[in-house]
C-alpha positions in Angstrom: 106.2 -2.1 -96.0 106.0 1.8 -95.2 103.2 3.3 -96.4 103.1 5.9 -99.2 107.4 6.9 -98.9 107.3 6.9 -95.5 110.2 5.5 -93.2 109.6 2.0 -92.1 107.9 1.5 -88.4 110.4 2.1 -86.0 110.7 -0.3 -83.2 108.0 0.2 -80.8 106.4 2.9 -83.5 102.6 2.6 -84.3 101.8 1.7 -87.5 98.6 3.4 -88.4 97.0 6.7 -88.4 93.5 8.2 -87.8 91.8 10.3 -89.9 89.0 13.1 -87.9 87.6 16.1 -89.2 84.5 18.4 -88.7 81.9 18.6 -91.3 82.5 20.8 -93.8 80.5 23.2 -95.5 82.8 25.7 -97.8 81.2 28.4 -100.0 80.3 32.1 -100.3 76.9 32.9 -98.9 76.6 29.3 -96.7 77.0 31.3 -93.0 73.2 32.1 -94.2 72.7 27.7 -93.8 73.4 28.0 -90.0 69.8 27.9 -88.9 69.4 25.2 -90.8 72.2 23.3 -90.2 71.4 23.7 -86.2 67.8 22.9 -86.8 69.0 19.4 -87.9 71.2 18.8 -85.4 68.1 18.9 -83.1 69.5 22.0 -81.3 66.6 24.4 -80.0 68.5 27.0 -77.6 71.3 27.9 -79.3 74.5 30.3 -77.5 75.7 32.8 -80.1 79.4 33.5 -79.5 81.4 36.2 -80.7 83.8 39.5 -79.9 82.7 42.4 -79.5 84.0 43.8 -82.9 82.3 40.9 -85.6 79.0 41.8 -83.2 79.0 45.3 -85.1 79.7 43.2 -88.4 76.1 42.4 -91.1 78.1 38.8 -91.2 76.4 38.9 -87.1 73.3 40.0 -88.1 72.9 37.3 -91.0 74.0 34.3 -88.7 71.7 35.5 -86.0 68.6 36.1 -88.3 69.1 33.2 -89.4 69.0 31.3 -86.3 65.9 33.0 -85.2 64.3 32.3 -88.5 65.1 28.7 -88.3 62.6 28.8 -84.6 66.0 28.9 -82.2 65.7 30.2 -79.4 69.0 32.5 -79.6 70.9 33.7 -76.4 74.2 35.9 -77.2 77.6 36.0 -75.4 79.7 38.9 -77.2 82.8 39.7 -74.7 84.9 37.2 -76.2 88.4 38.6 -75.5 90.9 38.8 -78.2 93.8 36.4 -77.7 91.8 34.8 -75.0 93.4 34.5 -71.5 92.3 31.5 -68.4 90.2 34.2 -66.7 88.5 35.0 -70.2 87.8 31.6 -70.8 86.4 31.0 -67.1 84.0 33.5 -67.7 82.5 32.6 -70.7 82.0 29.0 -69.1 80.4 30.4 -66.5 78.2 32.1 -69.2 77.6 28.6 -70.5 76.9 27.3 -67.1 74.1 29.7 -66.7 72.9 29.7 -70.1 72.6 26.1 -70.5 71.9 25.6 -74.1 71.6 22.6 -76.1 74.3 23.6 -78.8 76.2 26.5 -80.1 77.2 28.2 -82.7 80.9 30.6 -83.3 81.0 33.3 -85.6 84.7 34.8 -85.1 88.2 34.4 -85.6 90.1 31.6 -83.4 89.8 33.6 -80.4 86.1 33.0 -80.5 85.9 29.4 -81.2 88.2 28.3 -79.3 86.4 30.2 -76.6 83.5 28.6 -77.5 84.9 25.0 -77.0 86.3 25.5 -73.6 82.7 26.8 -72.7 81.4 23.9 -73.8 84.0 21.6 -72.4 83.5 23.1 -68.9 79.9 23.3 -68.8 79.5 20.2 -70.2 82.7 18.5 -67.7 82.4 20.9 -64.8 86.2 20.8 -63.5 88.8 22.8 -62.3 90.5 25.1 -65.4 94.1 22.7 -65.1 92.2 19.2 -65.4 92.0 19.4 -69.2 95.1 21.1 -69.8 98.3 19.6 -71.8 100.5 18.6 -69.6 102.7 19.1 -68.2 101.3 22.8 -67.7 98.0 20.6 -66.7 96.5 17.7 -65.8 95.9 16.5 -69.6 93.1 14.2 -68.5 90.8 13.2 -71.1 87.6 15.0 -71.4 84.8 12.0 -69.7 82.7 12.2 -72.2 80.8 14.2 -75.7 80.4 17.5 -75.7 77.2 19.6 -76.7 77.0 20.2 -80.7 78.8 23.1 -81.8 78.7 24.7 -85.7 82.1 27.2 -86.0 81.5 29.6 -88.4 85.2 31.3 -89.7 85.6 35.0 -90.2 89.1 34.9 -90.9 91.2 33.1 -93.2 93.7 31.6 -90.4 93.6 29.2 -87.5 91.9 26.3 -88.8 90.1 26.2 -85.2 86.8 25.5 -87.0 88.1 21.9 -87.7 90.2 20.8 -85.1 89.9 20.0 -81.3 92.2 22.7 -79.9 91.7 25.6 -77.9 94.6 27.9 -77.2 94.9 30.7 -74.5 97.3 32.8 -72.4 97.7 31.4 -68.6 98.4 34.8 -67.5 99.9 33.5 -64.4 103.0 32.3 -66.7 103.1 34.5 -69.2 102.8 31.9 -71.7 100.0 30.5 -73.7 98.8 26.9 -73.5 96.2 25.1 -74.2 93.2 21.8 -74.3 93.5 19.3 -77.4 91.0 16.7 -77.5 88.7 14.6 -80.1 85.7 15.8 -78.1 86.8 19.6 -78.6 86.5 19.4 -82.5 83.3 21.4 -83.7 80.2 19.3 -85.0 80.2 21.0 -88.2 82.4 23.9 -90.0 80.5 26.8 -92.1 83.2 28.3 -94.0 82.3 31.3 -96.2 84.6 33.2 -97.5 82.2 36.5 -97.7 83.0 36.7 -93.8 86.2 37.9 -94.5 85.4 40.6 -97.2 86.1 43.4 -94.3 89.5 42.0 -92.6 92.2 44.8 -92.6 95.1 44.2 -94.5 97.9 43.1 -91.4 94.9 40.7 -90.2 95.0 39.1 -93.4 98.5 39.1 -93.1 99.0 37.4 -89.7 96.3 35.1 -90.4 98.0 33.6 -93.4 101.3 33.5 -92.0 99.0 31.2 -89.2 97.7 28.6 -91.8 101.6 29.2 -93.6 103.3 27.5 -90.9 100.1 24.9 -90.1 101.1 23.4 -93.8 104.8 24.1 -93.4 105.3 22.1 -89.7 102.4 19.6 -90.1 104.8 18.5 -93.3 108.1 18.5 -91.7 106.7 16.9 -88.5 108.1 13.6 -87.1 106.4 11.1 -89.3 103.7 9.3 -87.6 105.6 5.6 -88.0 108.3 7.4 -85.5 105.5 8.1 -82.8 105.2 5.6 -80.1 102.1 3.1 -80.3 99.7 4.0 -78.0 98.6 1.7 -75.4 95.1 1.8 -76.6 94.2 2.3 -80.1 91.5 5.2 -78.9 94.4 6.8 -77.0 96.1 7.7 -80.4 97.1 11.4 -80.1 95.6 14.6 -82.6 99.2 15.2 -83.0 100.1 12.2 -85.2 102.7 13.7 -87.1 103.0 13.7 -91.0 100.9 11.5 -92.4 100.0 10.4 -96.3 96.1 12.3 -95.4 97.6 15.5 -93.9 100.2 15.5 -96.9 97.8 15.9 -99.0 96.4 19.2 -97.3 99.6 20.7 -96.8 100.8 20.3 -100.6 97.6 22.2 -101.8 97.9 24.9 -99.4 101.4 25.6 -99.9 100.3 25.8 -103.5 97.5 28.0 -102.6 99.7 30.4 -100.2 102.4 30.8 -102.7 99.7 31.9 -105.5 97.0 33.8 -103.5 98.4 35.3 -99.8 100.4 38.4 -101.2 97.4 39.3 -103.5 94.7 39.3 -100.6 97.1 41.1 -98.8 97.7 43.8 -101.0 93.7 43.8 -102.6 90.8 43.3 -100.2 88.7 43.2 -103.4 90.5 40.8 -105.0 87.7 38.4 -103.9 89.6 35.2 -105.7 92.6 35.4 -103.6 90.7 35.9 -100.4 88.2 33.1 -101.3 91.4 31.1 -101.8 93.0 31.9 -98.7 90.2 30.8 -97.1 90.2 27.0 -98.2 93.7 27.1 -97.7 93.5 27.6 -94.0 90.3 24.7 -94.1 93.1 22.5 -96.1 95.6 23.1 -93.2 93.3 23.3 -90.5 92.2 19.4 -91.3 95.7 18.7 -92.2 97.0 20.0 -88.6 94.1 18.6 -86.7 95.7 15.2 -87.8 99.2 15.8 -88.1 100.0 18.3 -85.4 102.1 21.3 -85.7 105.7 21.4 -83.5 108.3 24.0 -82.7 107.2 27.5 -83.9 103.9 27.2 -82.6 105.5 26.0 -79.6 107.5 29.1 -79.1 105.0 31.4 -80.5 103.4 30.7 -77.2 106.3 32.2 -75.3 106.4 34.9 -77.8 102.6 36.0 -77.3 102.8 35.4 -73.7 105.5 37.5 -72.9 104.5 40.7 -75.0 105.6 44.3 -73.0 104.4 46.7 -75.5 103.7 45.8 -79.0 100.5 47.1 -80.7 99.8 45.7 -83.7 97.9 47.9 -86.6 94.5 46.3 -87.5 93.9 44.6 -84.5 92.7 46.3 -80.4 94.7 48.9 -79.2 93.9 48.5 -76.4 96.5 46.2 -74.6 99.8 45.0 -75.7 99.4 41.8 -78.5 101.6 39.8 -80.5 98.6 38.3 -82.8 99.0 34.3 -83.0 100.4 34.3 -86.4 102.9 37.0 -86.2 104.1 35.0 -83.1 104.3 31.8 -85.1 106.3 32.8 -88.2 108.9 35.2 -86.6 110.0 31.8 -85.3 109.3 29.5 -88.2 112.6 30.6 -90.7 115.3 29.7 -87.9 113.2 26.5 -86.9 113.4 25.2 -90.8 116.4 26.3 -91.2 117.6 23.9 -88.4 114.9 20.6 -88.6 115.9 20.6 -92.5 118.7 18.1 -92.1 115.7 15.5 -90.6 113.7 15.6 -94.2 116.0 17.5 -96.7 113.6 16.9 -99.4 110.1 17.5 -97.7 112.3 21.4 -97.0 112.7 21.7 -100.6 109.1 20.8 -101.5 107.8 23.0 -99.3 109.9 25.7 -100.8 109.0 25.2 -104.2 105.2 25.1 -103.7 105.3 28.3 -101.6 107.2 30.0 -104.6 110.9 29.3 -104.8 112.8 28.6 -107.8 115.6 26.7 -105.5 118.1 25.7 -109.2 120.9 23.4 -108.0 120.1 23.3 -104.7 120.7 19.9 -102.9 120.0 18.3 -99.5 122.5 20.9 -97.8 120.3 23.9 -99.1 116.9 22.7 -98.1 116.6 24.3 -94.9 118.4 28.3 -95.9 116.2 27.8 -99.4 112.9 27.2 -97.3 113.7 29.6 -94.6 114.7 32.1 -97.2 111.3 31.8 -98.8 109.8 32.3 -95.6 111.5 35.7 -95.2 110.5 36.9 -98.7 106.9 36.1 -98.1 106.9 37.8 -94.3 108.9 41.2 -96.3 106.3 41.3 -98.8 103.1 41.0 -96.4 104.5 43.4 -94.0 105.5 41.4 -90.7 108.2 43.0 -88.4 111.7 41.3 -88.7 112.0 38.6 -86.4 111.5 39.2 -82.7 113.7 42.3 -82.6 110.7 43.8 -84.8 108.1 43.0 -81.4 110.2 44.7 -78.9 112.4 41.3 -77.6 116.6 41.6 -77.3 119.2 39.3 -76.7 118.4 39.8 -73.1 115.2 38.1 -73.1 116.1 35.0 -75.2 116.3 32.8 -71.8 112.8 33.7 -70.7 111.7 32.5 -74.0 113.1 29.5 -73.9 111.9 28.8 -70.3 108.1 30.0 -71.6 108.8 27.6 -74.6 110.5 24.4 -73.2 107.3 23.3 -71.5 105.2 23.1 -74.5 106.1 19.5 -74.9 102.9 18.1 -76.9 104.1 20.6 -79.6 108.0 19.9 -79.1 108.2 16.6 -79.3 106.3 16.4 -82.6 109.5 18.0 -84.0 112.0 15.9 -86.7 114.4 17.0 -84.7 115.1 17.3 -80.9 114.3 20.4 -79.4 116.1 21.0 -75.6 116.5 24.2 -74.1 120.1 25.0 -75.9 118.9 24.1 -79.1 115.7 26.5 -78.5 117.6 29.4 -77.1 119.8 29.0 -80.3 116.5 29.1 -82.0 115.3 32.3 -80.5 118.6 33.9 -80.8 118.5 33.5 -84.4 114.9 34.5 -84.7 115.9 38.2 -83.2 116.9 39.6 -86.9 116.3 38.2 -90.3 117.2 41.0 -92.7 
């Protein structure tokens, strides 16, 4: 019998799924617990990681104080780089190396934990940068063993990184961003305060919301897990299950939440409700995407990032051209529902109405123009640039997207619907203009 309304096991399908997640602490004022928090995990030199910009920020200051008032010993690594590259994140291992503490703490957006994991992956697993990486970019081995404790402390509303076992980055050599997904990756514990993102600019709230829009959006349309091949170990189950009855549950709420709260903290950085909202939204999705996986546009946001010329972004460094991860992700996500709608009409529609639509008389055929028409009215109202024409890409460069995309295959096949290189340049073409 399928579980909770999902299809019947296909032949060969595996008939369970796994349910991981950090610890969670959620709550204004808990980043001041992180002293603590590492004082129980037995931790007594601690690496501090951050960018250079949150370092300025009192939420720094706190976390640190806190640390040395809890009797760490603290040491500080600061240069994370901003949409973190391979040679960013072979430095900051190298930090690790050297460092050699006995846990860590993030404070920071994704960037910064999920330069935080690789530094512990590679400290901890001393290897050549390509052994962990997804295939077939990679290696994809598995990482050998556990890796050091690690508390990820959020300060924006966004990637989820704080509770998964991904870490994303730009292989400059491609032009393309990849990236390492393993159990062992996932932080120990989560402090998630929604104080930490009282300061975020407008646009940064923006692109991270759009980020935790499309975790709930994909991780519900994914290929349900029944449809997934067994594994041939049980241990050797993937992160990227697909849509599951536990990651359901996550996405419905923060679709709910998104539809209610993202254009308010937008438009009102005091509107401390909305942001506080956001906030457990992106923890709802993060969990919920950590279990389920996300598919195709994250999978072409990566080409998207990767293959920037000029495009500054306000709110964020000026300093070198950047496509921030969720502009990249939702500039492709209207024509990608638009087109995996006929796999899960109704799943479409849901998503639709909990992110705001009214969608009267619309039936099976609709789902996918009434979701990615939502979409579109959300990314108008927060500001995002239309479609890839809005970042500086033409008709002329929809092939090298496709090539960056097509070999982001842990991501692909997690799609309700096949996605070959015709069928993703059709995407991309699509995705130029949207109003």
């Amino acid at each position: 019998m399928a579980c909770c309304g999902f299809p019947t096991v296909s032949e060969g399908g595996d008939g369970a799924f796994t349910v991981d997640a950090s610890r969670v602490t959620f709550g204004r004022g808990c980043l001041g617990e992180v002293g603590d928090r590492a004082g129980a995990l037995g931790l007594r030199r601690v690496a501090l990681f951050s960018d250079a910009r949150v370092a300025k920020l009192p939420v720094f200051a706190k976390a640190y104080n806190s640390l040395v008032a809890a009797g760490l010993d603290v040491i500080t690594y600061t240069d994370v780089h901003v949409e973190p590259t391979d040679a960013s994140f072979l430095e900051a291992a190298r930090f690790a190396q050297e460092a050699n503490p006995d846990g860590y703490v993030s404070l920071g957006g994704g960037s910064v934990i999920d330069t935080c994991k690789a530094a512990n992956l590679y400290a901890s697993h001393p290897a050549d940068l390509y052994t962990y990486v997804n295939a077939p970019i990679g290696a994809g081995k598995p990482v050998p063993g556990p890796l050091k404790a690690h508390i990820a402390c959020p300060t924006t509303a966004g990637t989820g990184s704080e509770v998964t076992g991904i870490a994303i980055f730009d292989l400059l050599s491609m032009s393309a961003k990849t990236g390492i997904a393993s159990h062992a990756l996932r932080p120990t514990e989560a402090l998630i305060d929604p104080d930490c993102t009282v300061s975020l600019p407008p646009e940064v709230v923006a692109s991270a919301g759009l980020d935790v829009l499309s975790h709930a959006v994909e991780s519900y349309t994914a290929r349900p897990y029944v449809h997934r091949p067994r594994p041939l170990r049980p241990s050797l189950r993937p992160m990227s299950q697909g849509a599951n009855p536990w990651s359901d549950l996550g996405c419905r709420e923060s679709m709910r939440l998104l539809g209610q709260f993202l254009e308010r903290a937008v438009k009102d950085a005091s509107d401390t409700e909305a942001r506080e909202q956001m906030m457990w939204a992106a923890t709802l999705a993060g969990i919920a995407f950590g279990n389920a996986g996300v598919h195709a546009p994250h999978g072409m946001a990566y080409a998207v990032a990767g293959l920037v010329r000029d495009f500054r972004p306000a709110g964020y460094p000026a300093d070198e051209p950047l496509v921030p991860h969720g502009m990249a992700v939702i500039v492709n996500a209207p024509s990608v529902f638009g087109f995996t709608a006929e796999a899960s009409p109704e799943r479409h529609l849901q998503a639709a109405r909990l992110l705001g639509a009214d969608p009267k008389g619309a039936g099976p055929r609709d789902a996918g123009e009434v979701l990615a028409g939502e979409i579109v009215r959300i990314m108008r109202a927060v500001g995002m640039p239309n479609g890839l024409g809005g970042l500086g890409y033409t008709e002329d460069d929809v092939v090298a997207l496709t090539e960056g995309a097509h070999p982001q295959q842990r991501l692909l096949q997690n799609a309700p619907r096949e996605m070959n290189k015709p069928v993703l340049t059709e995407l991309f073409r699509q995705a130029l203009r949207y109003w």
